[in-house]
N, C-alpha and C positions, 0 to 999 in steps of 0.2 A: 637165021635172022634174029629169032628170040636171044640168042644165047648171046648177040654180039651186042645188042641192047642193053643185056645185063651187065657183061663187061663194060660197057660205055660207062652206066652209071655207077656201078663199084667206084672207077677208077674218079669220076668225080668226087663222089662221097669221099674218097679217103685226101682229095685234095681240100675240099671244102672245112673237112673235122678241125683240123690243128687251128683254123683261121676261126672258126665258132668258138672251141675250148676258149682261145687268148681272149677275144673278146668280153666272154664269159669270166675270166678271172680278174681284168683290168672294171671290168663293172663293179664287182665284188668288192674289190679292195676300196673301189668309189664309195661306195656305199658302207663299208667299214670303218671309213672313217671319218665319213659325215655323222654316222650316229655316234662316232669317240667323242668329234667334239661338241656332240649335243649333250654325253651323259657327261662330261668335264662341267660344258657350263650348268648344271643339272649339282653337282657334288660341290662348285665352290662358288657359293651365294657371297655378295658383295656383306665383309661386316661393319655396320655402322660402331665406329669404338667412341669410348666416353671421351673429353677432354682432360688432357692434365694439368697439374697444377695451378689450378685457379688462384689458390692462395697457396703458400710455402709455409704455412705453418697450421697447426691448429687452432689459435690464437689472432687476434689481430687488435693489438692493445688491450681492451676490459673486455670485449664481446670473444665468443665461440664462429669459428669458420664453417665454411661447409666440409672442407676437407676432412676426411675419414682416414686413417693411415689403412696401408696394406695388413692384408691378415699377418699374425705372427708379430705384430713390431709392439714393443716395449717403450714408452714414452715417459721422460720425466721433464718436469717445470719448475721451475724457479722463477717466484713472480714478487718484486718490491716494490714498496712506493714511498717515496720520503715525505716530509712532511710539507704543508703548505709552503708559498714563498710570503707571504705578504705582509711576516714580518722581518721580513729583510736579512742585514746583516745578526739581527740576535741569536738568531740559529742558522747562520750562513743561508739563508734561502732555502730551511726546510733540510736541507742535508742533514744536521745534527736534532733536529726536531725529530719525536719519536714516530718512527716506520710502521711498514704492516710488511707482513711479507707471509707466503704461500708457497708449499709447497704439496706437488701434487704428481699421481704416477697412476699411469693410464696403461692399458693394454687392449688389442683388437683378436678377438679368440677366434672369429668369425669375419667371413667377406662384410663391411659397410656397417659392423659394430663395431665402437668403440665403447670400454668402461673405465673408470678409475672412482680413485679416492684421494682427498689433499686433507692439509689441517692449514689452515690460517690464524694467522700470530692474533687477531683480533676476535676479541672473545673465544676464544680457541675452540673456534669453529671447525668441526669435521662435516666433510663433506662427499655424498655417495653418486655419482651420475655417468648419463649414460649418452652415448652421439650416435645417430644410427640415416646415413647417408638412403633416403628414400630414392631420389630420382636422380640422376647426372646428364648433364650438358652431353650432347654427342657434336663430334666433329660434323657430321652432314647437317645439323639445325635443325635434325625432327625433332629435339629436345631441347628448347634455348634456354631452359635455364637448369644449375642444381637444387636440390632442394632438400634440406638434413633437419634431422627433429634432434634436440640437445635439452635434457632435462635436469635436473639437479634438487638433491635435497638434503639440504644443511642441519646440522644439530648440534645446537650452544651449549660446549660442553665446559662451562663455570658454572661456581659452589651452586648448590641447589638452594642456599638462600636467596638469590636472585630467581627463583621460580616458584608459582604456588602446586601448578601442576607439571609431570614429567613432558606432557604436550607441548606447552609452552617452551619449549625448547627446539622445537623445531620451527622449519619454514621451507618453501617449498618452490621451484623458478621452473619454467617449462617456456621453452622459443624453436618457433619455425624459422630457422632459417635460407633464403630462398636468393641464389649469387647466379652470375652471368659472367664468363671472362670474356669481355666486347674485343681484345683484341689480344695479340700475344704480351702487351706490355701494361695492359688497364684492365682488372676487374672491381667491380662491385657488386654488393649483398643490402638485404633489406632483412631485417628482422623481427618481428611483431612477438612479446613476450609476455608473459603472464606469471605473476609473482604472489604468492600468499604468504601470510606470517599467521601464524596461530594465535600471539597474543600482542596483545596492540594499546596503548598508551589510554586511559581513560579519565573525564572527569566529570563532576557533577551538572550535568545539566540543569536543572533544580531539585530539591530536597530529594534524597532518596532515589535519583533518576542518574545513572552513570552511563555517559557516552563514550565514543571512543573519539579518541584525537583526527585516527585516521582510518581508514575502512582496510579489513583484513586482506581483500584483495586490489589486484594495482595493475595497471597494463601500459605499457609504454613499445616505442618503436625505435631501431636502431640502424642506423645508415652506415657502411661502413666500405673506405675503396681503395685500392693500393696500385699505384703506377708504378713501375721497373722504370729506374733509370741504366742499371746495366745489369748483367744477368744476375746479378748476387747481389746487390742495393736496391733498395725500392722506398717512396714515400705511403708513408700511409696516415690514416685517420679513421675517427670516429664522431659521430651526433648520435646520441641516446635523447630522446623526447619523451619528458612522462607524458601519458593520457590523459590516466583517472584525475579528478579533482576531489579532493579531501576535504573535510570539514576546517582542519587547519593543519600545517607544518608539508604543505606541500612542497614533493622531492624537486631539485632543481636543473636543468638539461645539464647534460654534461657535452665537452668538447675537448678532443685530443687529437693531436698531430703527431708525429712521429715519424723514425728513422727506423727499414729491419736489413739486416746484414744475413744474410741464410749461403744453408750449405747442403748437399744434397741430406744431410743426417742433423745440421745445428740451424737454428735459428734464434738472432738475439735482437730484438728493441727495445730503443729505448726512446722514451717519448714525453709530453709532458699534457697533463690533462686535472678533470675536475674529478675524478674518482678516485677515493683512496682505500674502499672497503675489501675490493680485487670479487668477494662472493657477489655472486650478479644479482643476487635476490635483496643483497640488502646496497648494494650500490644504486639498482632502480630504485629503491622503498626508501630507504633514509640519505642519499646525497641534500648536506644542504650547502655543499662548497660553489660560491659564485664565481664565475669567470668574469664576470664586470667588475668585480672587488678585487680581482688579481686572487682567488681564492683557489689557484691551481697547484700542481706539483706535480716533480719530477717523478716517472717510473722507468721502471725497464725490466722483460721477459725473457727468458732463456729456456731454451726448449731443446730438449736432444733427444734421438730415437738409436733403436737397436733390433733390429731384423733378426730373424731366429726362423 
């Protein structure tokens, strides 16, 4: 009787084994591959990326962009300005009237640095500065806006008879500026700047008492926005506001419209406005061209890059 009990259950067990195994290995593979696609979502975190092309150039008439070029790239400028129109025909509206013009070459050694160096036809201004892209817009809006620190400092290099001291030849411009591109065809910037000159116009206030005309430092704000009318045309503009108020020869707003034609590597405008200095330090500090006087004039920027 024992032995046929034993038999009974053997022959169960080896009927039962194959159906426990299968079960066992169809569990497994369950379960192998609920934890694959827990360590998948585990290895590829959603990346929030920056926005591109807010502006198409580094430039946008007189004022500096937010845009930083890619590491590696090689930038040179070409920046004129003709002369007023508002004497009309006697220098054809400023075209034949005497220019300023700028030339200036940039390089990005590093991610969201840019440096260069230009010389300016007036006062033959050299100049060393630097654009270093702090914060950028993200496509998802935890960052609405970019935000680029752009400094610069010039050094007036005519005879040293126009100088008492080697100081006096410098001056010095430092701007936060802080852009939004609200849509794929409209962005705008705001830019709050701060400009120092080392030597500044003086006169007697009474005997033996010399003042200055205008105070060493100067802080003004700039608006500036550019709407795409097709992928490579765009309108743009500028409003510079001085701040400070001076004792006299207070700088006057500037305002400029313009046209920019860009290409993935070229961008050129050309526009017309109240600023003809092109150095940003002494276009805030000395502009005393009026726009209500018709005291404007023609320019236009050319900018080209080179990737390496």
């Amino acid at each position: 009787m024992k032995t046929a009990i034993l038999l009974l259950s053997n022959s169960c067990l080896r009927k039962v084994y194959p159906a426990l195994m299968a079960l066992l290995l169809v569990s497994g593979v369950a379960v192998a591959q609920d934890d694959s696609t827990v360590v998948q979502t585990e290895v590829q975190p959603k990346v929030d990326k920056p926005v591109k092309n807010t502006f198409e150039s580094g430039w946008i008439i007189d004022n500096q962009t937010v845009m930083v070029p890619i590491k590696g790239t090689f930038q040179m400028d070409i920046m004129h300005r003709f002369g007023t129109v508002n004497r009309g025909y006697d220098d054809f509206y400023g075209l034949f009237a005497p220019s300023n013009i700028r030339l200036g070459f940039n390089y990005t050694p590093i991610n969201n640095l840019m440096v260069g160096a230009s010389l300016t036809k007036q006062n033959m201004t050299w100049e060393g500065y630097l654009k270093y892209a702090i914060l950028k817009q993200t496509q998802s809006g935890g960052m609405p806006v970019s935000i680029t620190y752009f400094g610069d400092i010039a050094y007036d290099s005519r005879a040293k008879d126009n100088f008492v001291y080697r100081s006096d030849r410098f001056s010095y411009f430092n701007q936060l500026i802080i852009a939004r591109k609200v849509t794929n065809a409209f962005s705008v910037q705001v830019a709050p700047s701060h400009t120092h000159i080392n030597s500044v116009y003086g006169y007697f206030a009474e005997p033996g008492v010399v003042k200055g005309e205008m105070k060493h430092d100067h802080f003004a704000v700039a608006v500036s926005g550019r709407l795409k009318v097709t992928e490579s045309l765009a309108l743009i503009g500028n409003y510079d506001q001085p701040l400070t108020q001076h004792p006299t020869n207070n700088p006057t707003p500037n305002i400029s419209l313009g046209i920019e034609a860009s290409t993935s590597a070229h961008a050129f405008q050309i526009f017309a406005g109240n600023y003809a200095s092109i150095t940003p330090q002494r276009n805030n500090y000395y502009n005393r061209n009026d726009f209500t006087e018709r005291q404007f004039l023609i320019g236009f920027n050319i900018t080209r890059l080179w990737n390496w």
